[in-house]
N, C-alpha and C positions, 0 to 999 in steps of 0.2 A: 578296561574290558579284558576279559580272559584270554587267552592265547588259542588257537582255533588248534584242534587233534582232530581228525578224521578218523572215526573208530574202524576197528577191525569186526569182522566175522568172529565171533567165540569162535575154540575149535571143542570146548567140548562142555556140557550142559552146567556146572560149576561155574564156568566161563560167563554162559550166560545170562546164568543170575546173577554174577555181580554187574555185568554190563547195564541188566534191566534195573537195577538197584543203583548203580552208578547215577544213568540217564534218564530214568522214572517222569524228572521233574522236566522235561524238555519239551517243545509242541513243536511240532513244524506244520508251519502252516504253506500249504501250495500256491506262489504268487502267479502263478499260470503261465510261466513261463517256459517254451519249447526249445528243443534244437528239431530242424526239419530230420525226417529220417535220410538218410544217404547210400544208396545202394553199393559203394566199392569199399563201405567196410562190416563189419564184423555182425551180426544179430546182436551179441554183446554190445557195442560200441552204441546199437544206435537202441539200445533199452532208454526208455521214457519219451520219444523221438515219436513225431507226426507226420502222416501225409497230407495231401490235400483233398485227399477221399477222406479220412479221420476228419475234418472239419466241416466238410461242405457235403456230404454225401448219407443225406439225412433223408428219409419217408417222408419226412412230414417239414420241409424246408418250403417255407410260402414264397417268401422273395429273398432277394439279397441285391447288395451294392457291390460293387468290386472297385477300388481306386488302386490304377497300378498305372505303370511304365509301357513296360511291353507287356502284352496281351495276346497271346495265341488261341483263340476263341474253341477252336475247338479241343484241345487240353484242356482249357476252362469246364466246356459243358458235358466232357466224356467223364468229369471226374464226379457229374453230379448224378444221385440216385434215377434210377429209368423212368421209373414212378412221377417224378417231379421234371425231368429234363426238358421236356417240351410243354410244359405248364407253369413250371415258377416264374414269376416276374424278376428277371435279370437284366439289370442297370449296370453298364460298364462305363466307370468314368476311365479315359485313358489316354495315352502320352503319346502318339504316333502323329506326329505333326508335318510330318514328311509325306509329298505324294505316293509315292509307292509303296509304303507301309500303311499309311490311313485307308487310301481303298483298295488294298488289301483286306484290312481288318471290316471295311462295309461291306465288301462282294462274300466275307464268311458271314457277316451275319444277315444277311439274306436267308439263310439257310433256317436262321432262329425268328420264327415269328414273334417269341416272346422275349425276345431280346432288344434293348434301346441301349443305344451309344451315345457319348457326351463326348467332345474333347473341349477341354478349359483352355478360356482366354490367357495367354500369357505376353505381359507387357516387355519382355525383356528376351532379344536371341536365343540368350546364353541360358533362361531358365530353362528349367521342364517339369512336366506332372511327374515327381517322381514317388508320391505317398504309396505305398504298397500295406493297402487296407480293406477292411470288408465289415460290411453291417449285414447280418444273419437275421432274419426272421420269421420265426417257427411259431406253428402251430399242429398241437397234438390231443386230438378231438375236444378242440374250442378253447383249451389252453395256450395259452399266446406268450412265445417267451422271445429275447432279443440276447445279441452275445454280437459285441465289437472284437476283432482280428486285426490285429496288428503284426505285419510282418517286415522282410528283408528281401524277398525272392520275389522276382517278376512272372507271369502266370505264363510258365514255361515249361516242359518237361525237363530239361538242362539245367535248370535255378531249381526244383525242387528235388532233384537226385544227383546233382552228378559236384555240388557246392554247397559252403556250409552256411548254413541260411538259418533265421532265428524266427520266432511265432510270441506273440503274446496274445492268448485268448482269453478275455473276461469270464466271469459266471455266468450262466443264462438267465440273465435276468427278467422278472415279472412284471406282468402292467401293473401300474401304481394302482392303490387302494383309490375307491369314490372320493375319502376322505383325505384330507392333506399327512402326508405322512412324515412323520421324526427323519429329519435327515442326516440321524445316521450319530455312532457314538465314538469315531476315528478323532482320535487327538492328534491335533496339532497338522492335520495332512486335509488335503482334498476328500469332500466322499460327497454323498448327495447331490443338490441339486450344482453344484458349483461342476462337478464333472460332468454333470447333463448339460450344464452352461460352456465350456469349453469344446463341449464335443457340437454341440450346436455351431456356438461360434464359428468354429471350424469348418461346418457346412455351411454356413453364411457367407464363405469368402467362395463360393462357388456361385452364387446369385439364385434367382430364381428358379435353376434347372431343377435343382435340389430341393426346392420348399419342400416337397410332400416328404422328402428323406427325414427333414426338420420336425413336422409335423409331425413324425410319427415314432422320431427317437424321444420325443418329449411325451409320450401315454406311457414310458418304460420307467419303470426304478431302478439308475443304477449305481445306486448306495453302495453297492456289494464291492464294487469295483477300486479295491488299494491297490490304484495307479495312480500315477500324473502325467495328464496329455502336455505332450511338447511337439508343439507344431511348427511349420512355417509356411505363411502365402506369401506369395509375390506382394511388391509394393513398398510406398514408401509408408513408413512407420513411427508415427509422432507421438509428443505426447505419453495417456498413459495405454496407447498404444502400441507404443514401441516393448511394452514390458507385456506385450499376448504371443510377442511372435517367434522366433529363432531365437538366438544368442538372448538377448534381452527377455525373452519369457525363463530361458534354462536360469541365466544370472539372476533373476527375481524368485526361481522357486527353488534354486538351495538356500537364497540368502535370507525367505522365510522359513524355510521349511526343513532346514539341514543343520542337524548342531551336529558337527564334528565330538566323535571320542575322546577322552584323555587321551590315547595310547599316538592316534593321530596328531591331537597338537605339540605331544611333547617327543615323539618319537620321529614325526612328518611320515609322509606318505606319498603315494604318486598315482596320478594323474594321466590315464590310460587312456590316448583313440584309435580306434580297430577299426578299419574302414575298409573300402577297396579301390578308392580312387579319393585322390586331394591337386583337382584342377584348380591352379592359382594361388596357389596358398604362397602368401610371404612370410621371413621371419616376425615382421613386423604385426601384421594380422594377426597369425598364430600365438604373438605372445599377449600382444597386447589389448585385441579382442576376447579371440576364443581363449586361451588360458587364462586372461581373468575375471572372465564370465564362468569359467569351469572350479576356477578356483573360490567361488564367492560359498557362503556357509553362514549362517548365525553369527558363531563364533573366531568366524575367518582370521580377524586380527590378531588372536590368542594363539592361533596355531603355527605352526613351523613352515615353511612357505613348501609348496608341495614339488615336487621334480614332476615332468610334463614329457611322458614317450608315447611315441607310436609305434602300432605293432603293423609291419607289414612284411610280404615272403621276400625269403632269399633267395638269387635264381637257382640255387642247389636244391631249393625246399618246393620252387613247382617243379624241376627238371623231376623232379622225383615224385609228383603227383598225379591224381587219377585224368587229371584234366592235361597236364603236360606242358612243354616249352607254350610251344604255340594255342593253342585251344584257349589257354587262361589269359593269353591276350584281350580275350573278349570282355572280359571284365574287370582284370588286374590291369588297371588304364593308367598306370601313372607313366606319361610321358617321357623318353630320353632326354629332350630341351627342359623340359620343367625341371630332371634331375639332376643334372647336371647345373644349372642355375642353382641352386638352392642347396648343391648337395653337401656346401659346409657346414651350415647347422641341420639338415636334417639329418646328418649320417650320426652327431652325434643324440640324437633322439631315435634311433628306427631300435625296434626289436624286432626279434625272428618269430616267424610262425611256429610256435611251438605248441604242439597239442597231441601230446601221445597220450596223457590222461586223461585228456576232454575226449580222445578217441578221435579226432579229425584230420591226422597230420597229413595224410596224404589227399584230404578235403579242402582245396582253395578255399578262403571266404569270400563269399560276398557279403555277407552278416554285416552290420555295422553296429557295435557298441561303443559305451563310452561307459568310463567307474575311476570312480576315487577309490584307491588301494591302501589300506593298513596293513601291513605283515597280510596275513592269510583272511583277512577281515574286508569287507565293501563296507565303504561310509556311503554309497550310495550305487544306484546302475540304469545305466540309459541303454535300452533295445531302439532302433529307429531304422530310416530308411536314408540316415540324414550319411553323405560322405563329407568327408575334412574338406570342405569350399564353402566360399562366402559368396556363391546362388545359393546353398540351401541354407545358411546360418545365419548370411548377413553380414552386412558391414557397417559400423556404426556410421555417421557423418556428422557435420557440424556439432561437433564436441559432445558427441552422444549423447542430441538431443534428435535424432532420429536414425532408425535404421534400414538400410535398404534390402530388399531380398530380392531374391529373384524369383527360385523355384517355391513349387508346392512339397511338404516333406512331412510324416508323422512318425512321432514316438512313443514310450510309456516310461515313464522312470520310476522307481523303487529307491523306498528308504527306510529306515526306523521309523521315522515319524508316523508311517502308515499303518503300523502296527501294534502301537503301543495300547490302544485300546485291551489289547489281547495281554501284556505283561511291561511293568518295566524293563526288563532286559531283555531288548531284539537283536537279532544279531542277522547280519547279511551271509552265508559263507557259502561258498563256491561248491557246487556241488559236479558230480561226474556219474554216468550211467551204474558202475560200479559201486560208488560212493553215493548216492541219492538223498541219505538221512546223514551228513556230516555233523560230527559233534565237538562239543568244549573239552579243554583240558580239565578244569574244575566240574565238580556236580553241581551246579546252580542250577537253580530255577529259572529259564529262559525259552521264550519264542524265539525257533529257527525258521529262516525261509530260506530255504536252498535256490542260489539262483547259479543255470547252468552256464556255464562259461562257455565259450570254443575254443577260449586258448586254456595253458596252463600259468599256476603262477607257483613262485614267480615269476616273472617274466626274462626275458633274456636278450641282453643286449646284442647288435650286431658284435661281431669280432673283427679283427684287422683283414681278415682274407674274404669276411659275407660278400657278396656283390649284391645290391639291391634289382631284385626283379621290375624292369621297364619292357614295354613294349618295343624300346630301340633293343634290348637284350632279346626279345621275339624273334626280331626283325635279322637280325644279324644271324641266328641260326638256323633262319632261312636260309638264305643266302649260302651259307655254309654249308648244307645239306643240299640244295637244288640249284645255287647259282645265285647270278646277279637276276635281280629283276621279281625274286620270287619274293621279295619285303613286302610286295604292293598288296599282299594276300592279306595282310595282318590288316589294313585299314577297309 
């Protein structure tokens, strides 16, 4: 594959024509993928960037689903049109399992007549609802259209401004023709009724709260839709069960669905998870689970075995952020005790936040991604809600022949495969608000789909003096600043 050049602005009309004559032959096509907008940096920075008014703050929005974590009800319904606020049918499935936060969130919604709350059975402590998702649907006099959200940020005012948080919004899709319809001309990838089938499924591990959700994403076509859902429900998972759900659905759909490039088999590549918390994680897991469930491909055997980092902040990189020491306690959760256990092989995998080009560096993530890395190239890219633990991934058992999950968690992953209807040569490349249309060194004839990163690449390993940011590192600059006694603030 071609080597990735990120073009320039012509500076003068000369410039331009040979650029237009250079690039002519290129398509980019939009795989709907967001950064949420972020108020503490730049209008620049956050060019292509969403709110949750941009989504949900429509005239003509009939109902919607909300699956999230934490849930501030009214943030939720101040963001929706006035028009609709007190009339659309709003379903909040959510994660507050706790007495003082659960009726909490009931004594608000009192407030909403047309408001119905769920919270999901969960069989395990340790799990939680953590899917952060939404099923939209519109009508616009009599036109009836549907659009699946998939995000990272909890429906919070603090998660959607003040941290770097990710969106994948489908097409709006239409209700299917009377007649049975072609499902769709995507090679080699998901499209039609298999992704109506997944996304179903996926409401079926909810039970019967959710029938009529079921029933009524199934009147929709969504052909249109070049994703791949990756999910996980709680439970134990057998069989060929075990290949729908976390780790074992992600392992089963590059290892249909992902042929690795030349450049990656013979050149190798790496294997990126961007998270905000990895409660439990061992070396042993980490390698032998999720890395070779992350590592699986087509042509896996063929290719170079891949190196395996994660990108999390350094405490110089929040001391220096909008959120700060303390604040990003709340969500930068990785444990003093977890670090310091583990911190032989993790220190030699951690990279730093680094994001002055994606525009976020002074933007903690919560975001969670995951991508196989070629030089400047994605052999693939996973948005989810999913952190580095096995409640949300799973743990295989009895000689993975089943897996166990804990939590509830949603994804969308992107690939070539998904696109190739459109051209033989797809190419994944990283795009930036500034850079939006990134292009090839060669002039070939190729489909781009820019997908926006939050970090830069490439990536950047810790150095001998980084200290990895924990909340015992919160905890101690308390202390330091207020005294003894003032840690107790951070939990």
């Amino acid at each position: 594959m071609s080597s990735v050049k990120h073009h320039l602005e012509p500076n003068d009309d000369n410039d331009q024509t040979d650029s237009r004559k250079k690039f002519k032959s290129l398509h980019y096509v939009d795989p709907g993928l967001r950064l949420l907008e972020s108020t503490p940096v730049t209008n620049a920075e956050n060019i292509g960037c969403v709110t949750l008014k941009d989504i949900i703050r429509h005239d003509h929005l009939e109902s919607m689903y909300q699956f999230n974590f934490t849930v501030n009800l009214e943030f939720l319904m101040d963001a929706l049109h006035p028009q609709v606020r007190n009339k659309a049918q709003v379903t909040v499935i959510h994660g507050h399992r706790f007495d003082e936060t659960r009726l909490a969130i009931q004594a608000d919604a009192k407030r909403y007549p047309n408001v119905r709350l769920l919270l999901p059975t969960l069989r395990d402590k340790y799990g939680t609802h953590h899917t952060k998702a939404m099923v939209l649907f519109f009508n616009r006099n009599g036109v009836k259209t549907a659009r699946l959200v998939v995000s990272t940020a909890n429906l919070c005012h603090d998660d959607w401004e003040q941290m770097t948080q990710g969106v994948y919004m489908s097409p709006m899709c239409p209700l299917k023709q009377d007649s049975q319809s072609v499902a769709g001309t995507v090679i080699g990838a998901e499209y039609g009724s298999e992704f109506e089938r997944h996304l179903i499924s996926y409401f079926q591990a909810y039970g019967p709260d959710l029938s009529a959700l079921r029933k009524q994403v199934a009147l929709y076509d969504w052909s249109q839709c070049k994703a791949i859902l990756i999910g996980s429900v709680p439970g134990y998972h057998r069989g060929d069960t075990m290949h729908h759900w976390g780790l074992g659905r992600l392992a089963q759909v590059l290892r249909t669905r992902v042929k690795l490039s030349k450049k990656c088999c013979e050149q190798g590549s790496t294997i990126v998870a961007q998270c905000s918390s990895f409660p439990g994680v061992t070396e042993k897991w980490f390698d032998t689970d999720f890395g070779a469930s992350l590592g699986e491909a087509i042509n896996a055997k063929t290719a170079v075995k891949p190196m395996l980092k994660f990108i999390y902040p350094t405490a110089q990189e929040v001391r220096r952020s909008c959120t700060g020491i303390v604040d990003s306690a709340g969500f930068l959760r990785l444990d003093q005790k977890t670090f310091d256990q583990h911190e032989r092989w993790m220190k030699k995998r951690l990279c730093r936040w680094k994001s002055e080009k994606a525009g976020r560096q002074i933007v903690m993530p919560h975001i969670k991604t995951y991508a196989r890395i070629t030089g400047g190239e994605l052999e693939w890219f996973l948005l989810t809600s999913a952190n580095l633990s096995r409640a949300a991934w799973g743990q295989f058992q009895k000689e993975k022949t089943q897996i166990y999950i804990k939590s509830y968690e949603l994804g969308v992953l992107f690939c070539r495969e998904l696109f190739q209807d459109l051209s033989d040569d797809v190419y994944l490349l990283p795009s930036t608000a500034q850079d939006r249309h990134p292009s090839l060194e060669e002039p070939v004839s190729a489909t781009i789909v820019p997908i926006r990163l939050p970090y830069d690449i490439p990536i950047s390993p810790y150095g001998p003096e980084d200290e990895c940011y924990t909340r015992g590192y919160a905890s101690r600059a308390l202390e330091d600043h207020f005294g003894s006694g003032s840690a107790n603030l951070i939990d």
